[in-house]
KOLMI-642490 format. One record per residue (C-alpha): residue number from 0; residue in one letter; x, y, z. Coordinates in pm, whole numbers, plus 50000, padded with zeros to 5 digits. Layout:
! KOLMI-642490
<r><k>NUM</k><r>A</r><c1>X</c1><c2>Y</c2><c3>Z</c3></r>
...
//
This chain:
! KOLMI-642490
<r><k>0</k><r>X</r><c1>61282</c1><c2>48337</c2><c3>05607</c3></r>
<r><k>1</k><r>X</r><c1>60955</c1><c2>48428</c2><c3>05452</c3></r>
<r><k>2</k><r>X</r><c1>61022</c1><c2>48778</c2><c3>05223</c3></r>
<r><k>3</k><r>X</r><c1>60731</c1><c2>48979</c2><c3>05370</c3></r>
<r><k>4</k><r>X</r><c1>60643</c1><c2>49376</c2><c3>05412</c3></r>
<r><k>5</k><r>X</r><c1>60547</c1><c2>49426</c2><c3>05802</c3></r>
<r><k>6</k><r>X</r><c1>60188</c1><c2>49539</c2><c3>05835</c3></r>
<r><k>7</k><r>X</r><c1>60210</c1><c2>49789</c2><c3>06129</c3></r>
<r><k>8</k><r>X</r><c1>60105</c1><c2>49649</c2><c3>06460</c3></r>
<r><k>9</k><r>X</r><c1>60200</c1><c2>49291</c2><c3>06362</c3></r>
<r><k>10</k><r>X</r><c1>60579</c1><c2>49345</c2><c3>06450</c3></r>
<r><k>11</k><r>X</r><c1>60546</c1><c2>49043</c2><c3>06742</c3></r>
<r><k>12</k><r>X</r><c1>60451</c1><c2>48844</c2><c3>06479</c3></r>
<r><k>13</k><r>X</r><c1>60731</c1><c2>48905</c2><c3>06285</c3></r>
<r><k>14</k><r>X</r><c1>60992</c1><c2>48845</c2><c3>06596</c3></r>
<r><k>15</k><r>X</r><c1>60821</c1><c2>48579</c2><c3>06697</c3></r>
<r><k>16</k><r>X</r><c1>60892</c1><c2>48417</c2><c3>06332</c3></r>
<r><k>17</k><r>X</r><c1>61193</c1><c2>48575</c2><c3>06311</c3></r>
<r><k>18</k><r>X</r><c1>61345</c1><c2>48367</c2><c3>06591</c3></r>
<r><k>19</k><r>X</r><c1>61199</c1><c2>48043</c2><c3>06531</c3></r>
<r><k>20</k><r>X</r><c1>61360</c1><c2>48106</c2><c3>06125</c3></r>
<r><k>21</k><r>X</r><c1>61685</c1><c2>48202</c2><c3>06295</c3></r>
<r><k>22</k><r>X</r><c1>61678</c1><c2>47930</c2><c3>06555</c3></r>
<r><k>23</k><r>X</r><c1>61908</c1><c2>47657</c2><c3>06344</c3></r>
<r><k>24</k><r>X</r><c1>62126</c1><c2>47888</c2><c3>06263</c3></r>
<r><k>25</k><r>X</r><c1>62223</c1><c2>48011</c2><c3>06612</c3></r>
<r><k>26</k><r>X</r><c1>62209</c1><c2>47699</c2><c3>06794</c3></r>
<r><k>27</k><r>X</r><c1>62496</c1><c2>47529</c2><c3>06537</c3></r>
<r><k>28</k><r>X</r><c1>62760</c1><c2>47434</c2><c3>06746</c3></r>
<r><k>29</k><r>X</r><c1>63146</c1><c2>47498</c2><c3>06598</c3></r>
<r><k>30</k><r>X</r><c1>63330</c1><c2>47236</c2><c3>06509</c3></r>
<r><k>31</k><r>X</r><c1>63542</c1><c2>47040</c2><c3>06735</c3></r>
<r><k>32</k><r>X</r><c1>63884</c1><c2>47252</c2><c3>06791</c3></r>
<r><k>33</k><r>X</r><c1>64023</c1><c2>46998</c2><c3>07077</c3></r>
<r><k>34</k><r>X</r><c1>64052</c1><c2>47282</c2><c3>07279</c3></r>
<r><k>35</k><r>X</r><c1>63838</c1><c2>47161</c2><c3>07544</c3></r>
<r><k>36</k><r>X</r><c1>63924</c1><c2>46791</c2><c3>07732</c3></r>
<r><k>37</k><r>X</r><c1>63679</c1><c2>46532</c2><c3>07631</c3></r>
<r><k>38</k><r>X</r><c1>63397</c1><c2>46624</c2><c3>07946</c3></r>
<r><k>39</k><r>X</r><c1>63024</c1><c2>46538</c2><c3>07917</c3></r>
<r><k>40</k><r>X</r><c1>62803</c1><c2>46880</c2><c3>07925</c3></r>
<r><k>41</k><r>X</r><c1>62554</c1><c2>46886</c2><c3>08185</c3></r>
<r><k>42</k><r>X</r><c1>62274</c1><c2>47119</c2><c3>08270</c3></r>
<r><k>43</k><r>X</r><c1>62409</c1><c2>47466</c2><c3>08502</c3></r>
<r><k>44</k><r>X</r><c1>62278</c1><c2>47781</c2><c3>08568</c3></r>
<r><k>45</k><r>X</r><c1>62467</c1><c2>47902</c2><c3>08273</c3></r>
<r><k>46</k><r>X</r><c1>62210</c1><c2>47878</c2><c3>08048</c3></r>
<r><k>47</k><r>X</r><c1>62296</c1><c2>48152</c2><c3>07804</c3></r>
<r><k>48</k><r>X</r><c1>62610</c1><c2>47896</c2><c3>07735</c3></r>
<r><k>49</k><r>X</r><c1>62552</c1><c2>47596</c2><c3>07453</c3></r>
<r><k>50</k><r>X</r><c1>62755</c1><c2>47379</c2><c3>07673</c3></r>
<r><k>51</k><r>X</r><c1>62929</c1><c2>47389</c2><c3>08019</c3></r>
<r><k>52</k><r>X</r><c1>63054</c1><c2>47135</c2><c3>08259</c3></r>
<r><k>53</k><r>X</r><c1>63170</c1><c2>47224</c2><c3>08622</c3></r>
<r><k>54</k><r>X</r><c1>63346</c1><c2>46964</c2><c3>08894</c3></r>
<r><k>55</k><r>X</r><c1>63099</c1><c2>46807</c2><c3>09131</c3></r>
<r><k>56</k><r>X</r><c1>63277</c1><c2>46983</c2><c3>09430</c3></r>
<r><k>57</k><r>X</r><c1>63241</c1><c2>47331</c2><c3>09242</c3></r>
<r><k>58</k><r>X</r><c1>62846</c1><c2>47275</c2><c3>09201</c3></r>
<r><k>59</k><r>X</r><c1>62638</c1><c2>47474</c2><c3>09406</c3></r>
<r><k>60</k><r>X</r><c1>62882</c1><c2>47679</c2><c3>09570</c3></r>
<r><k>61</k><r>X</r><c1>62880</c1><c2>48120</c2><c3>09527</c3></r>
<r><k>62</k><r>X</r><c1>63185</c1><c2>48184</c2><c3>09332</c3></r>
<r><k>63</k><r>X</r><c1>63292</c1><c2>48435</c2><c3>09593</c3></r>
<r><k>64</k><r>X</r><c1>63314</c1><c2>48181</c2><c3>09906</c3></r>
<r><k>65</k><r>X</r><c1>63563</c1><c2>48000</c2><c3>09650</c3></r>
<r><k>66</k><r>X</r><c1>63783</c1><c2>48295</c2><c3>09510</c3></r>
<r><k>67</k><r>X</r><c1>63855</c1><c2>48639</c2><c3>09600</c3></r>
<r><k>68</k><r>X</r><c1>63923</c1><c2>48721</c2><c3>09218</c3></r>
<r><k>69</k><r>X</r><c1>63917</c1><c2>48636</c2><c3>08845</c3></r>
<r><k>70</k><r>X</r><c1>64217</c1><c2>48668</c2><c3>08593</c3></r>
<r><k>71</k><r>X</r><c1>64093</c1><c2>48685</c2><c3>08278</c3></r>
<r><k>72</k><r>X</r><c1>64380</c1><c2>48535</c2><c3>08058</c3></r>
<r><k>73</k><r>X</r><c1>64490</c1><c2>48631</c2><c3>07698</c3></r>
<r><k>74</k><r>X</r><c1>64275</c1><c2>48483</c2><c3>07456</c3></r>
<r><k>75</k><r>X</r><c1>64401</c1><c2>48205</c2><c3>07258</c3></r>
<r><k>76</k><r>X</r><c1>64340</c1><c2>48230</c2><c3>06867</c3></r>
<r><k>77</k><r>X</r><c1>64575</c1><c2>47928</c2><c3>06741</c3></r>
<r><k>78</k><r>X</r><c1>64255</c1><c2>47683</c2><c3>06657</c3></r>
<r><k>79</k><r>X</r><c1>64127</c1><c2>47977</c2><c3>06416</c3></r>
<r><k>80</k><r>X</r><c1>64356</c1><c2>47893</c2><c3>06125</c3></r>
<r><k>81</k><r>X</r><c1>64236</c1><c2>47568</c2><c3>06155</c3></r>
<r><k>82</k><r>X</r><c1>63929</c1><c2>47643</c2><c3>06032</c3></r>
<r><k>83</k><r>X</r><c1>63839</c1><c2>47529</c2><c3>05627</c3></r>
<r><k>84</k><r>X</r><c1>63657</c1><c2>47843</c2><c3>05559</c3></r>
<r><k>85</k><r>X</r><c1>63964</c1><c2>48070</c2><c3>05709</c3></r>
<r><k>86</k><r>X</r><c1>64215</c1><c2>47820</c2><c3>05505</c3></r>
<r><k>87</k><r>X</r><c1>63984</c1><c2>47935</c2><c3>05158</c3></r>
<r><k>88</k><r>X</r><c1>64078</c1><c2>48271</c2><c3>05220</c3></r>
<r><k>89</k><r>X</r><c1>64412</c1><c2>48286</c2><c3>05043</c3></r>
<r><k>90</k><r>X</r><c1>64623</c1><c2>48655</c2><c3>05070</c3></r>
<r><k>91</k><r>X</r><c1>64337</c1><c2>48758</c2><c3>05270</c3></r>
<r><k>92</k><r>X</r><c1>64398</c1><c2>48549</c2><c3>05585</c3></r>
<r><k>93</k><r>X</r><c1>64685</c1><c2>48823</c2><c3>05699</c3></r>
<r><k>94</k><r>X</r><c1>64377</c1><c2>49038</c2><c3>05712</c3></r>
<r><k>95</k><r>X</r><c1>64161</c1><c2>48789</c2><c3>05951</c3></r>
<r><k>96</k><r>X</r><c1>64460</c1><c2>48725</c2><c3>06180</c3></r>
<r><k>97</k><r>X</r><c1>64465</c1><c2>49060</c2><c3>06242</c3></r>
<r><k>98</k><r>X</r><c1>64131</c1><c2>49116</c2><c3>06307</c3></r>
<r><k>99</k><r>X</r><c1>64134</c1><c2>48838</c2><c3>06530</c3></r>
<r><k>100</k><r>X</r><c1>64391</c1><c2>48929</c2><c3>06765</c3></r>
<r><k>101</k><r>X</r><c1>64182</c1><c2>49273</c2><c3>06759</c3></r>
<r><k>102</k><r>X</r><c1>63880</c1><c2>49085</c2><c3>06860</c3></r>
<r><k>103</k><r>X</r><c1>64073</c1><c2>48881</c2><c3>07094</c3></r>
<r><k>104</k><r>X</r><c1>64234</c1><c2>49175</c2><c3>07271</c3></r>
<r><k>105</k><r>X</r><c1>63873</c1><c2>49390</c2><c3>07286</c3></r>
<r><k>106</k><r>X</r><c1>63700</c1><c2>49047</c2><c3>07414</c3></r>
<r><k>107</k><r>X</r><c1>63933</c1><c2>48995</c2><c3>07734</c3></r>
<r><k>108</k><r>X</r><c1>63928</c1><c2>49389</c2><c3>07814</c3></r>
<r><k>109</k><r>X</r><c1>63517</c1><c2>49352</c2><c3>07777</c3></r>
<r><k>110</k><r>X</r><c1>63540</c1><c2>49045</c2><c3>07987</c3></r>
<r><k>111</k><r>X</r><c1>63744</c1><c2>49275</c2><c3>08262</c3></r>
<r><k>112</k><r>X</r><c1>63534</c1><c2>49579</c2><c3>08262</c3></r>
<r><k>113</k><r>X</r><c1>63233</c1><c2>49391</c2><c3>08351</c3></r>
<r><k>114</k><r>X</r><c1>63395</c1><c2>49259</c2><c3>08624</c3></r>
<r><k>115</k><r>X</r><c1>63486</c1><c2>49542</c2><c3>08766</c3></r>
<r><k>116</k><r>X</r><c1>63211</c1><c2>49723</c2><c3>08694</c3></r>
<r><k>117</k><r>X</r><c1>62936</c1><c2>49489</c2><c3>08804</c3></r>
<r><k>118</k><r>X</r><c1>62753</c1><c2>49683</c2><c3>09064</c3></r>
<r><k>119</k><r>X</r><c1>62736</c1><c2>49572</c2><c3>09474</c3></r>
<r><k>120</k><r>X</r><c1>62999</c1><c2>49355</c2><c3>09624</c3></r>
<r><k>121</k><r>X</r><c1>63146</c1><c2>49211</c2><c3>09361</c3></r>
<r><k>122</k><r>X</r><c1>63465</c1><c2>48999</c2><c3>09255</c3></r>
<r><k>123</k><r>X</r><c1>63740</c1><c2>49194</c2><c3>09114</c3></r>
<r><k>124</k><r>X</r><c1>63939</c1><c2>49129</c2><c3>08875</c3></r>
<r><k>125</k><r>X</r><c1>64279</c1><c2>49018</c2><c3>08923</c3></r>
<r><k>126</k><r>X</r><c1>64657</c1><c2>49139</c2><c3>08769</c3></r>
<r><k>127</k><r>X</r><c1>64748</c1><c2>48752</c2><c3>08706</c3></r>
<r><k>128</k><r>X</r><c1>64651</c1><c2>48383</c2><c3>08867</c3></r>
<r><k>129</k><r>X</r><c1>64775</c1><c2>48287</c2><c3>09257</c3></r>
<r><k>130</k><r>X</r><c1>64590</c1><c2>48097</c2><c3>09505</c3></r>
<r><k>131</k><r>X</r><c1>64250</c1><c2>48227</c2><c3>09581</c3></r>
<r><k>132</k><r>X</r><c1>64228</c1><c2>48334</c2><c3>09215</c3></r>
<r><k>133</k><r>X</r><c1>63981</c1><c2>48182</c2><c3>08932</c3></r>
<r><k>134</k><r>X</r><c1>64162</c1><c2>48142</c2><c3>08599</c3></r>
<r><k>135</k><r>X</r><c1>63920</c1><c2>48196</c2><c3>08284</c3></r>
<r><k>136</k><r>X</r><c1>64080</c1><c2>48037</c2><c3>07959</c3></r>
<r><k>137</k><r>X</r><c1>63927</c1><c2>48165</c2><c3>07680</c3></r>
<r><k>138</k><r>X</r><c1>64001</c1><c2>48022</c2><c3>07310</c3></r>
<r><k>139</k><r>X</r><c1>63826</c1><c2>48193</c2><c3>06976</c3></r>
<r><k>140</k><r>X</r><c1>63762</c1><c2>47898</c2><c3>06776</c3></r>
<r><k>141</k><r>X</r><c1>63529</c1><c2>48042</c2><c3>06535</c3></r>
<r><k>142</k><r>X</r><c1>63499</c1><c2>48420</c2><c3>06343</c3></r>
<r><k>143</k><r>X</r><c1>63291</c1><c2>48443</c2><c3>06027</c3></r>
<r><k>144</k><r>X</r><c1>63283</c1><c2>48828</c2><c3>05921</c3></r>
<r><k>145</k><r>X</r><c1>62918</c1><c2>48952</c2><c3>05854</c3></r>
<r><k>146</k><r>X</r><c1>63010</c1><c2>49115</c2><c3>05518</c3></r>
<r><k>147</k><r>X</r><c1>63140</c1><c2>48784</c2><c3>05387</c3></r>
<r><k>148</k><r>X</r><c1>62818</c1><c2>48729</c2><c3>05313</c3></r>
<r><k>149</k><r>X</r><c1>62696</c1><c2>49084</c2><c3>05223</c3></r>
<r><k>150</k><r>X</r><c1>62577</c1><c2>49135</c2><c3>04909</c3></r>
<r><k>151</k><r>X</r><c1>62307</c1><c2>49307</c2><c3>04682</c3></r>
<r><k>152</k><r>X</r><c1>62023</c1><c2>49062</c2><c3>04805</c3></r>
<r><k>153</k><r>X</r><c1>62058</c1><c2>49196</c2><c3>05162</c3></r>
<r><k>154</k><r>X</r><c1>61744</c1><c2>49431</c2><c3>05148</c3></r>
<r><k>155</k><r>X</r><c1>61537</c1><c2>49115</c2><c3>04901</c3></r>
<r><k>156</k><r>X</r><c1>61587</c1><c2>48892</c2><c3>05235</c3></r>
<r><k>157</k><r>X</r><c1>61499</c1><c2>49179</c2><c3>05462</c3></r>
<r><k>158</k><r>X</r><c1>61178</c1><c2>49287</c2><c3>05631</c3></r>
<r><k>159</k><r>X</r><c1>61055</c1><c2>49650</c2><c3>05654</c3></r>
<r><k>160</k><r>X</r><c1>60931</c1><c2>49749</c2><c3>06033</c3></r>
<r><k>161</k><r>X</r><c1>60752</c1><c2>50080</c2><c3>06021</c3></r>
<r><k>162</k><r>X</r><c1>60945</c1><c2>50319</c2><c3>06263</c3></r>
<r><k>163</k><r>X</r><c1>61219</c1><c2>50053</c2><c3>06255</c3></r>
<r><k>164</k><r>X</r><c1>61344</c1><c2>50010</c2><c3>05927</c3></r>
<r><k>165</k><r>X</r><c1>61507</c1><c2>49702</c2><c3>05750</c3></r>
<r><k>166</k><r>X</r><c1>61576</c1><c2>49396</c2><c3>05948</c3></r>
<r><k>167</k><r>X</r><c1>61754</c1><c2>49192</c2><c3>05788</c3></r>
<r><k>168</k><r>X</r><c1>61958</c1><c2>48843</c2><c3>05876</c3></r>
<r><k>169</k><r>X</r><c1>62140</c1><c2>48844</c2><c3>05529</c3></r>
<r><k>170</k><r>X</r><c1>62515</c1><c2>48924</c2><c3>05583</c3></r>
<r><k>171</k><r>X</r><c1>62522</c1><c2>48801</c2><c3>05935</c3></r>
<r><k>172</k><r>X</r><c1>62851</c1><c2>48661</c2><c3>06081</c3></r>
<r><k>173</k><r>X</r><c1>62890</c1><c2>48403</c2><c3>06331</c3></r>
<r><k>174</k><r>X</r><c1>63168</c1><c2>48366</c2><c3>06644</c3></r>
<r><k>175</k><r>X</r><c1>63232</c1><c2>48077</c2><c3>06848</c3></r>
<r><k>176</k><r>X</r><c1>63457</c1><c2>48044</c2><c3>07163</c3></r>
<r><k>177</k><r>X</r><c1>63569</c1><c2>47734</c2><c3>07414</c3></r>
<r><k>178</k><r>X</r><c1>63683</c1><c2>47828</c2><c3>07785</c3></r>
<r><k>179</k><r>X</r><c1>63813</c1><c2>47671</c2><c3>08068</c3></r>
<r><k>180</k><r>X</r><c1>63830</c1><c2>47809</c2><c3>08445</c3></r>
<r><k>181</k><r>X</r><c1>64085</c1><c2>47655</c2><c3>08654</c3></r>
<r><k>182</k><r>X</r><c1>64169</c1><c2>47717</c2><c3>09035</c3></r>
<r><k>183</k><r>X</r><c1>64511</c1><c2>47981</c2><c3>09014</c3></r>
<r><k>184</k><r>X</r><c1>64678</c1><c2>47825</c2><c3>09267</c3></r>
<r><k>185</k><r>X</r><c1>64655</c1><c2>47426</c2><c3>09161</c3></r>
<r><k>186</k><r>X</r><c1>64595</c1><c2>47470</c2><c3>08803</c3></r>
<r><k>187</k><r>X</r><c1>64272</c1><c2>47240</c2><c3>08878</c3></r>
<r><k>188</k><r>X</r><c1>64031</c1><c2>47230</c2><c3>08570</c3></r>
<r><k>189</k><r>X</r><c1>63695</c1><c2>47344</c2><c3>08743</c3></r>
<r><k>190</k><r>X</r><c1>63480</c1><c2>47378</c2><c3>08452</c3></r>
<r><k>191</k><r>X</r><c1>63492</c1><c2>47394</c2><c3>08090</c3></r>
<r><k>192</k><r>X</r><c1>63228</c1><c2>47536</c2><c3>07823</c3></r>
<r><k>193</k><r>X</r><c1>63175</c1><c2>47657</c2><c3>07486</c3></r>
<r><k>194</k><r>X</r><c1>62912</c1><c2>47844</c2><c3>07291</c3></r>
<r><k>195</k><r>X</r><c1>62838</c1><c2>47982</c2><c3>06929</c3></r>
<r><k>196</k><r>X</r><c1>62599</c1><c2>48271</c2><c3>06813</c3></r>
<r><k>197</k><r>X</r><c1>62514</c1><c2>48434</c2><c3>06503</c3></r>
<r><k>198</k><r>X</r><c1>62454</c1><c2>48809</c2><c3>06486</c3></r>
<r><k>199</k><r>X</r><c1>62115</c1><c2>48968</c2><c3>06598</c3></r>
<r><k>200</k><r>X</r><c1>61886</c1><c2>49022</c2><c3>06338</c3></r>
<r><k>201</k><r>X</r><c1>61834</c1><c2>49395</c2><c3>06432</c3></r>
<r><k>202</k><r>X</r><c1>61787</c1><c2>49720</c2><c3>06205</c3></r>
<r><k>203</k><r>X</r><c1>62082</c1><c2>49770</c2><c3>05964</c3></r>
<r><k>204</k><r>X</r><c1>62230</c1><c2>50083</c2><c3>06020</c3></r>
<r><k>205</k><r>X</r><c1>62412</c1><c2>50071</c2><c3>05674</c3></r>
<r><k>206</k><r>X</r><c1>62602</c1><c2>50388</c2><c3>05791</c3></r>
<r><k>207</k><r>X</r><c1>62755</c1><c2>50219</c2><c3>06063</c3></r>
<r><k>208</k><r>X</r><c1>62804</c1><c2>49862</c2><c3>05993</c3></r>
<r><k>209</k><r>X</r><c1>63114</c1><c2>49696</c2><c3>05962</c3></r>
<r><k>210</k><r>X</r><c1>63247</c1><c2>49362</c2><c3>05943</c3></r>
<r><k>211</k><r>X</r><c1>63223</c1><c2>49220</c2><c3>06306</c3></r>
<r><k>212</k><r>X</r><c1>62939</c1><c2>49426</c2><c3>06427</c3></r>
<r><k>213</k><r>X</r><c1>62758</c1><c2>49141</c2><c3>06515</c3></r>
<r><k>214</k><r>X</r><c1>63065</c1><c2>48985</c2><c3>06687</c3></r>
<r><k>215</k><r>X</r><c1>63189</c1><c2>49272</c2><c3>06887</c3></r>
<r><k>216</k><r>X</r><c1>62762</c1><c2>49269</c2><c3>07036</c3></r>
<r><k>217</k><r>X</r><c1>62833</c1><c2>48907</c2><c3>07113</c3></r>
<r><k>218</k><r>X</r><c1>63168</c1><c2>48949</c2><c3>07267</c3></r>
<r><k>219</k><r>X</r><c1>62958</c1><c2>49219</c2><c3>07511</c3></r>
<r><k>220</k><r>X</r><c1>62679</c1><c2>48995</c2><c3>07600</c3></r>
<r><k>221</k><r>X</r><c1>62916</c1><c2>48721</c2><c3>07700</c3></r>
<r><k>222</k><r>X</r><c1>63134</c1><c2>48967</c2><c3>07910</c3></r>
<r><k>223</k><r>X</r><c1>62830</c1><c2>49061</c2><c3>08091</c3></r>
<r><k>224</k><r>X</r><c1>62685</c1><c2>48714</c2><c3>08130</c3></r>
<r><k>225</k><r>X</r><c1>63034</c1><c2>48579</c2><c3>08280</c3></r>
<r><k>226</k><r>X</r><c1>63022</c1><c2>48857</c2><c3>08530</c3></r>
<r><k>227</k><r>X</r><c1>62659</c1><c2>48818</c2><c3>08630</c3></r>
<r><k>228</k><r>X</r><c1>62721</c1><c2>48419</c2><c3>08678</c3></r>
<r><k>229</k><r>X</r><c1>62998</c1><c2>48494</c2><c3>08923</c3></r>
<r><k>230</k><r>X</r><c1>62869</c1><c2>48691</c2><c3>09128</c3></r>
<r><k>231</k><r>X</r><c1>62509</c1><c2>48551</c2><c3>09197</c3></r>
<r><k>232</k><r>X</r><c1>62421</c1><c2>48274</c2><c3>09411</c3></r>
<r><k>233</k><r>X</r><c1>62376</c1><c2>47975</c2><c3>09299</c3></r>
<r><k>234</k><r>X</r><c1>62022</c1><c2>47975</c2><c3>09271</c3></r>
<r><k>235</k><r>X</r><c1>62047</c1><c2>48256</c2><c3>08977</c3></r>
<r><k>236</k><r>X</r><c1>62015</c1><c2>48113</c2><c3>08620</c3></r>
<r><k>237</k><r>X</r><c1>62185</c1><c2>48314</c2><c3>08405</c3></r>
<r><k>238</k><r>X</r><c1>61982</c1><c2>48317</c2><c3>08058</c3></r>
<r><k>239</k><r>X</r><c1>62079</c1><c2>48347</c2><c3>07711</c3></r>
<r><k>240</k><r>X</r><c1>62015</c1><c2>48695</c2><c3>07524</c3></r>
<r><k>241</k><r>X</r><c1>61706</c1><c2>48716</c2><c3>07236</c3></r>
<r><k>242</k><r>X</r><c1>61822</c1><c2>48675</c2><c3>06881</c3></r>
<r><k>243</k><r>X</r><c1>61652</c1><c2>48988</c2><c3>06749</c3></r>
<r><k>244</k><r>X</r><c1>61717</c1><c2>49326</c2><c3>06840</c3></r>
<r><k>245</k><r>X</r><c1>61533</c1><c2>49638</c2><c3>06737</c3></r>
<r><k>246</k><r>X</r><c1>61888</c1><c2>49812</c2><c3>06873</c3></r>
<r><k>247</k><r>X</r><c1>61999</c1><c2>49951</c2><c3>06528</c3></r>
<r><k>248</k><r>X</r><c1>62346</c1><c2>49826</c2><c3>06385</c3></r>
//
């Protein structure tokens, strides 16, 4: 990224640069946890997902003519230690398994209260799987903590926005998950996906920022994405947030 001072009224300019620098960066997919069976990824109206696959006799079809509810299942963390750059972290890896089962444990109840709270006629969510239920699987494969790469040349890589203040992409994280849905009462495999994002570049907010800032934002669009895609028709493409914020850390 170009190190620049914003003129004022050239802030598209900027975001429109900003995402095309940031573009690599967000689109890397994680590596291969084996999560996931070996499935092709196809096109679907998930669109704000890297990758998804869904049965042929699950295309097309509302989510709600299929289930009455989704179970949102604890969130497996067990590919995270594979990880080389969690394995480099010596005494300090106590400190990321903790924060992952945090993260883990804030991601499902973020994934349940936009379920419920998704306005109209919407699918609920449900106390465990059963017939008539959709199972969502997810697994955290990949957690990168944006002040692993804080440091003093934050603000020499950032870009003053008058009114908006320093936006910066230096010390941005990264988290990655895998997921599978499966019918509750046959344990079918209806669809599998997986995605990866980088924080926002947005304002810094030095007073506020902490180590998964960018990841608990993340965690929040996803929750709100899933809940969208099941309960729209089928015709609704669900699309994939912007990369820059002007939402202050």
């Amino acid at each position: 990224m170009n190190l620049h001072f914003i003129a004022k009224g050239s802030l598209s300019v900027f975001l429109l640069a900003a995402l095309s620098s940031c573009s690599v960066f967000d689109t890397a997919p994680a590596a291969p946890s084996g999560y996931n069976p070996s499935t092709a990824p196809m096109t679907t109206r998930a669109a704000f997902l890297r990758q998804s696959w869904v049965a042929e006799t699950y295309r097309g079809r509302p989510v709600k003519d299929q289930f009455k509810s989704v179970y949102i299942a604890p969130v497996n963390t067990r590919y995270m230690a594979e990880q080389t750059w969690w394995q480099q972290q010596g005494e300090r890896k106590n400190v990321l398994q903790s924060d992952t089962r945090q993260l883990a444990e804030r991601m499902r109840a973020e994934f349940n209260q936009a379920l419920a709270s998704y306005p109209g006629d919407h699918i609920p969510p449900a106390a465990g799987p059963g017939p008539g239920v959709l199972v969502i699987e997810l697994a955290l494969v990949e957690l990168v903590p944006s002040k692993a790469y804080w440091n003093a040349g934050a603000t020499a890589a950032g870009l003053v926005v008058p009114g908006a203040g320093l936006l910066s992409a230096a010390g941005r994280g990264s988290i990655a998950i895998e997921g599978r849905l499966r019918d509750g009462g046959t344990g079918e495999i209806i669809a599998t996906f997986a995605d990866r994002r980088a924080d926002k570049v947005a304002p810094v907010n030095l007073g506020s920022y902490s180590w998964y800032h960018g990841a608990e934002g993340n965690i929040a669009d996803w929750a709100s994405e899933f809940a969208e895609l099941l309960n729209t028709n089928p015709g609704h493409v669900v699309n994939r947030p912007k990369s820059v914020t002007l939402k202050p850390w």
